[in-house]
N, C-alpha and C positions, 0 to 999 in steps of 0.2 A: 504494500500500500504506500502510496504516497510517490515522491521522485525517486530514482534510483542510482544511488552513487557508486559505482562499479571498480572494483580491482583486480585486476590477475600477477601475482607477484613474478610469474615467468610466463608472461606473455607470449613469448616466442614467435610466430609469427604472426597470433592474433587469430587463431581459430576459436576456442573460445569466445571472444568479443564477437564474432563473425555469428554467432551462436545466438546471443544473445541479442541481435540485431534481428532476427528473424522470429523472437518471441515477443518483445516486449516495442512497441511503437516509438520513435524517436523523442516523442514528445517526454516522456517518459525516465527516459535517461539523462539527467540531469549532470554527473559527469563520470566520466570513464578514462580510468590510469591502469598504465601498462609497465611494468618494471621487466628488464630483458637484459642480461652482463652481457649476452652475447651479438659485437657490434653488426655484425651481418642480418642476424635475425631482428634488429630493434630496427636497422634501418627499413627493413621489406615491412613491417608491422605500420611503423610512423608512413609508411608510399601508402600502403592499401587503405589504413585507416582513420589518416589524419582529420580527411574531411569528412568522415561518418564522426567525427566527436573524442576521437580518443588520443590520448595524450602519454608517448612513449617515452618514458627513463630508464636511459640508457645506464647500468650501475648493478650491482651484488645487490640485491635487498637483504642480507643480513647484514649490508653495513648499513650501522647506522644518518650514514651523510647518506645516503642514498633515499629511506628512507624516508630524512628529513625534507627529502624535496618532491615528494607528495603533499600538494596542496589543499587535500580532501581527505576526511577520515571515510574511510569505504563502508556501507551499509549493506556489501553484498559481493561477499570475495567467492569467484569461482576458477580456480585453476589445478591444471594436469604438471605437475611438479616432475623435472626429471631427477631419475634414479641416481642416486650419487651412494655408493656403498661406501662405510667408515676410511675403508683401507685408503682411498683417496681423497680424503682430507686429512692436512697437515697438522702434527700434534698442536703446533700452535695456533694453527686457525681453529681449531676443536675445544681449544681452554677457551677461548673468545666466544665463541659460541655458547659453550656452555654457559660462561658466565651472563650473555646476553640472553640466555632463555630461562636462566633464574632470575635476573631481575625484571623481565616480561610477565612471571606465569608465580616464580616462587618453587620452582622446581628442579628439580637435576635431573641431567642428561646423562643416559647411559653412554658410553664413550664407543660403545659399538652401533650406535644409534646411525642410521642413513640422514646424508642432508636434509630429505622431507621432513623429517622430524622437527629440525630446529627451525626448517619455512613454517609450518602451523603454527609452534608456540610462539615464534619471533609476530605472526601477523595478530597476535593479540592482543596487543597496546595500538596497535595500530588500526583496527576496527571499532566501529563506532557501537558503543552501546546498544542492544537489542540488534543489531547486524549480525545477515543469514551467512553461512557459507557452505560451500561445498566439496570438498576436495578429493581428485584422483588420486589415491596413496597409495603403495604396496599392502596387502592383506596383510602383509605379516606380522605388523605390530598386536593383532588382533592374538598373537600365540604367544609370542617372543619375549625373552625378559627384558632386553632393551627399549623393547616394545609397552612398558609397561608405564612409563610416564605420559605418554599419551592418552594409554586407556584415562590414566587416574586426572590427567587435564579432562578428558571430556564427560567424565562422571559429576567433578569436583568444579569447572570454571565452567563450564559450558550446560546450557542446556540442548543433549544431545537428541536429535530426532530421529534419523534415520544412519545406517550404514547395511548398501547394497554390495554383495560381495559378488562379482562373477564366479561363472563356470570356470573352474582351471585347466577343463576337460576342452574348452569351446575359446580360443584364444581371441581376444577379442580386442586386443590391439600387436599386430603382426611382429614388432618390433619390442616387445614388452617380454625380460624372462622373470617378469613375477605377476602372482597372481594379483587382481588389481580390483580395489573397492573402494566406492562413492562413499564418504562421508560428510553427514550434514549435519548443521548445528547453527543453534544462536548464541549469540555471547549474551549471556544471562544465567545467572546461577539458577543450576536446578531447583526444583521445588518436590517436596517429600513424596507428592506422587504420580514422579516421571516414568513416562513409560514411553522403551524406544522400541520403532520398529526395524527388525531384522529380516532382511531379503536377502535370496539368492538365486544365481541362474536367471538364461530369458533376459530380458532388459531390465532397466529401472522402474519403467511403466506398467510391465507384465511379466513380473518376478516368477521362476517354478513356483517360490515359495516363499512365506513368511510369516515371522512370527511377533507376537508383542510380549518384551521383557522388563521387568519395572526393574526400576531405577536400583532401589537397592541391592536384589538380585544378582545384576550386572556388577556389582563393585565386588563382589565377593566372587564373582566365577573367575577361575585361573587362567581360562579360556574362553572365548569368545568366536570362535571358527565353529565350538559347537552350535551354535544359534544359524538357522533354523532348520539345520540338518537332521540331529539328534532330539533323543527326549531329555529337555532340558534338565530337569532331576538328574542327568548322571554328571552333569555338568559339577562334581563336587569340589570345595575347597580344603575341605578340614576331613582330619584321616575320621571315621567313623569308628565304631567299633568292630566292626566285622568286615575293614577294610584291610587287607593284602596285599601288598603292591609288588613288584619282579623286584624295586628297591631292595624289599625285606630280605629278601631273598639270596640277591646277586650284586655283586660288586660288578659294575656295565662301565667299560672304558672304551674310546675310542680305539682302534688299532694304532701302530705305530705311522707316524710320518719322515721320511726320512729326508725329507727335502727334495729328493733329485731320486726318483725311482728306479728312470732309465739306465740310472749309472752303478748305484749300488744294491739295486737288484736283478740274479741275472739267472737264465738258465742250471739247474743244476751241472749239465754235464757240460756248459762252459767251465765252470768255477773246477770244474776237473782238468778239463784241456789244459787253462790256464796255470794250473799248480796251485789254488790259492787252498791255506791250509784250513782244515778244518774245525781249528778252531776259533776263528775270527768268521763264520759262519754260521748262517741260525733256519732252520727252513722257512721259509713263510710264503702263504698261501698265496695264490695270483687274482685277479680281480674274479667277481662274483658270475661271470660271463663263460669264465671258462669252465665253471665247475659244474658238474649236472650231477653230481653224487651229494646225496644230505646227509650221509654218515661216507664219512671220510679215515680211512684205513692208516695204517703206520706203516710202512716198511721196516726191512731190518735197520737203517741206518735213522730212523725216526721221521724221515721224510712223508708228505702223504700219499695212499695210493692214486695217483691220477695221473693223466696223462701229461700234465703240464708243470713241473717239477722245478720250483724256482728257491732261492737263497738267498739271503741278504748278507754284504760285509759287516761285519763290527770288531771292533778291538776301541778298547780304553789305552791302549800301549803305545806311551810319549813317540814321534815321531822317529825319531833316531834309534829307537829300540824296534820299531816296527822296519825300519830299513835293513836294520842289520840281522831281525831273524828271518822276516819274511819277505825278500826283496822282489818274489812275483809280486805276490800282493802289493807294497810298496810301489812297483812302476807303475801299475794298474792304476794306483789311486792318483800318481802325479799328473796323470792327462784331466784331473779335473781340473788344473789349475788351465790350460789354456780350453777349454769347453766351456770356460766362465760359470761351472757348477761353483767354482771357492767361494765365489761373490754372493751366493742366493744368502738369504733371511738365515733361517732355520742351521747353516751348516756353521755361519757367524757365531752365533749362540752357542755353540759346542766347543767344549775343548777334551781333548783334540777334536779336530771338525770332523773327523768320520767315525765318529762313536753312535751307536742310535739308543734309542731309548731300552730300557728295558721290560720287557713283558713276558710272563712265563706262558706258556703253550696254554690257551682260553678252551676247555671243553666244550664249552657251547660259544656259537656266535649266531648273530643277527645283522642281514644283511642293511648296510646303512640307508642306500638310496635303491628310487626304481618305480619305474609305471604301475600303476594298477587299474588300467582299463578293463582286463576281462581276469582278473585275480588280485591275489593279495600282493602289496610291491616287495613286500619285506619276507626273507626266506631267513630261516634257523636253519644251523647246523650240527653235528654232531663232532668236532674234531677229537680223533682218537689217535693223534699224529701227535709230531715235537713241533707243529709249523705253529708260528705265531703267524700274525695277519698285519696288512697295508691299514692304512684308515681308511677304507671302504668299507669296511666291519666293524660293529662295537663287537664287544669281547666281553663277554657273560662269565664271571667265577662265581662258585657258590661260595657259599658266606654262614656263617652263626650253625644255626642249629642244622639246616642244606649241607651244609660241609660235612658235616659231623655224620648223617645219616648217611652221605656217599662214599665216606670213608670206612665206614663200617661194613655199607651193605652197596659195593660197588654196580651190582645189577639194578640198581634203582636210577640210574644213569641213563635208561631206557625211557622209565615213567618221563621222567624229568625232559626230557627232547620228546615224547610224546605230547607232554602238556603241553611243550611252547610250540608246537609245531597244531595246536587246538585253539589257539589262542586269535579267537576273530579279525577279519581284516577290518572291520567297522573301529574296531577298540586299537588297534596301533594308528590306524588314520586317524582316530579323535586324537592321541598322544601329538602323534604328528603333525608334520605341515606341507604345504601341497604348495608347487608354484606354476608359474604359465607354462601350460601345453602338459598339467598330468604329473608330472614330477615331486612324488613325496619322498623326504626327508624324516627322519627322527633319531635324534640325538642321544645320548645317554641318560640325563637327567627326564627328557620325556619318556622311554620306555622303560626307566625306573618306574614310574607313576602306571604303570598297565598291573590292571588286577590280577592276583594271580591266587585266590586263596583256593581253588576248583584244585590245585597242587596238592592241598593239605588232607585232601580226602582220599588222595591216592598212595598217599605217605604218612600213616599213622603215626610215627614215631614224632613226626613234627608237629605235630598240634599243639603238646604238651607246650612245647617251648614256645611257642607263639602266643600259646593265652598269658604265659606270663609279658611278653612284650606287649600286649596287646592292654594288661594291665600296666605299666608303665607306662601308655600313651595315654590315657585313661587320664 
């Protein structure tokens, strides 16, 4: 109601505004600013749409001079924010940041936080009171603990009304590798009985689906991808009493990363050609592509049975001690220095740089990523090998009282990869998280959180010891 003072803080080349000219009558739009850093696209913006009314600055909008030369506080921000991942923004442009969306909002920024994030909360000193907006964001703050100072801005500043989330199955911007969701809001503190609606799939007009979730509700759910998929109820936040998570269970770590795969993981029967000695050698499994066995064999030398047989270098042994006993290996590794492997991230942080992490051989694993158009994306394994695993794989060991009952009663190793292998594809997708074109993800800390107490019925022994943790969370 009333004029319409318009903003899009990444303009770009004014498709948005071009948008907004086709809903709303000239008359109507009383003023409209375009902030665009990038000179190429501000100029094309300021040719198409200077004389339709809109007024381009050229500048960063999370600088503040920039900014300050919007002449209008906007009563109606709508823009598609490009994807800027943490890794490229600069530690010090990231403290600046940060500090500039605490004194905006009153909050902290997770430092893994993508540039969209600090565009929202940066544009909230800057919107005028009771002003709608709308913004194209990555879905993924809806899961993510980075993600989580946004949810609690639009709980907590905002009254929020809607977030439409797309299909991740149905890519609906060609060039887009995350799944991608409409959120709308007014700048106005909620009121006790808000209640937002959640859409997905189809358009914004003609969602598959949606549901209405009050206000309170929503601050307590850990997740928000489950809305309007799932039955909200299982959306839990606090361990219940007859709650069993794989956490309780399993100690879930990433597989090792070794920086540079191609170099220091190789063929077994190279690492033999070569002479390299066996004991600066570790088996470890090859990507999840290669393997079609889910109980995977040991040979005699601890390796797995498959047909793809691979081994990672390692030695902790100072460099001149590695020269002088194992001078294959030694030469081998000095070609990393002109293949410019010396220089990567991860090999820096090492001393010596070719030492890898340590992991003992994970009996169970769960495959990291992967499609689930016509199945489940996430495969368990059974390794009954000495291989340890890439970071393609979290790495399942049993833990507490699981230990105890596998070390006693080794055929129970069976149930145990029975159950995980029963464990619904609905319930690792809720854990998890899905991005453009189908691609779900789940991390260690999420498939901790996957129920598992259907275990305890198949394992008698373990019950005992659960009621008592079960009384301790109590």
């Amino acid at each position: 109601k009333g004029p319409i003072h318009f903003a899009d803080p990444g303009v770009g080349a004014g498709a948005v505004f071009s948008a907004l000219l086709s809903v709303f009558p000239h008359d109507r739009i009383a003023s409209a600013t375009g902030i665009e850093i990038d000179s190429r696209f501000a100029r094309a913006a300021s040719d198409l749409w200077a004389s339709s009314g809109l007024e381009v600055i050229e500048g960063d909008f999370t600088d503040p001079a920039t900014m300050a030369r919007s002449h209008t506080r906007p009563n109606l921000v709508l823009t598609n924010q490009p994807y800027v991942r943490h890794h490229h923004i600069s530690q010090e442009h990231k403290v600046q940041l940060q500090h500039l969306a605490s004194q905006a909002t009153g909050l902290r920024v997770n430092g893994l936080a993508g540039l969209y994030v600090y565009f929202l909360l940066l544009a909230h000193e800057w919107m005028e009171e009771g002003g709608l907006a709308a913004w194209l964001i990555p879905s993924e703050f809806m899961d993510v603990n980075y993600g989580a100072v946004l949810r609690r801005y639009l709980t907590e500043k905002t009254t929020l009304i809607r977030i439409h989330r797309f299909d991740p199955h149905k890519v609906e911007f060609d060039d887009a590798l995350v799944t991608s969701a409409v959120v709308v809001f007014r700048k106005e503190p909620p009121s006790a009985g808000t209640v937002v609606d959640f859409s997905y799939g189809g358009t914004i007009t003609k969602p598959e689906r949606i549901h209405r979730v009050r206000l309170a509700e929503l601050k307590r759910a850990r997740k928000w991808t489950t809305y309007p998929q799932r039955d909200h109820t299982k959306n839990r936040t606090a361990r219940s009493e007859d709650t069993i998570q794989l956490g309780d269970l399993f100690r879930i770590q990433r597989g090792i990363a070794t920086g540079a795969n191609r170099f220091f993981i190789l063929p077994r029967e190279e690492t033999l050609e070569r002479g390299f000695p066996d004991e600066c050698l570790h088996p470890i499994l090859p990507s999840p592509r290669h393997i079609v066995e889910t109980i995977i064999e040991r040979d005699d030398d601890g390796y797995p049975e498959i047909g793809h047989k691979l081994a990672v270098s390692d030695s902790d042994l100072p460099e001149e001690q590695l020269r002088q006993k194992y001078p294959r290996l030694w030469s081998y590794l000095e070609t990393a220095e002109q293949l410019g492997i010396r220089d990567r991230y991860l090999l820096r942080q090492r001393n010596p740089w070719y030492k890898q992490e340590r992991r003992a051989p994970p009996p169970f694993l769960c495959t990291y990523m992967g499609r689930g158009a016509n199945g489940n994306p996430f495969r368990f394994l059974w390794n009954r090998s000495d291989a340890i695993a890439p970071n393609v794989y979290l790495m399942l060991y049993p833990i507490r009282g699981l230990a105890q009952a596998l070390k006693k009663e080794p055929e129970l190793h069976g149930i145990v990869f029975e159950f995980l292998n029963q464990i619904g594809r609905d319930d690792l997708q809720h854990e998890g998280r899905v991005y453009g074109g189908g691609l779900y993800k789940i991390e260690p800390r999420e498939l901790e959180k996957v129920a598992a107490k259907a275990l305890l019925t198949n394992i008698p022994s373990l019950t005992k010891g659960m009621a008592r943790q079960r009384a301790l969370w109590a």
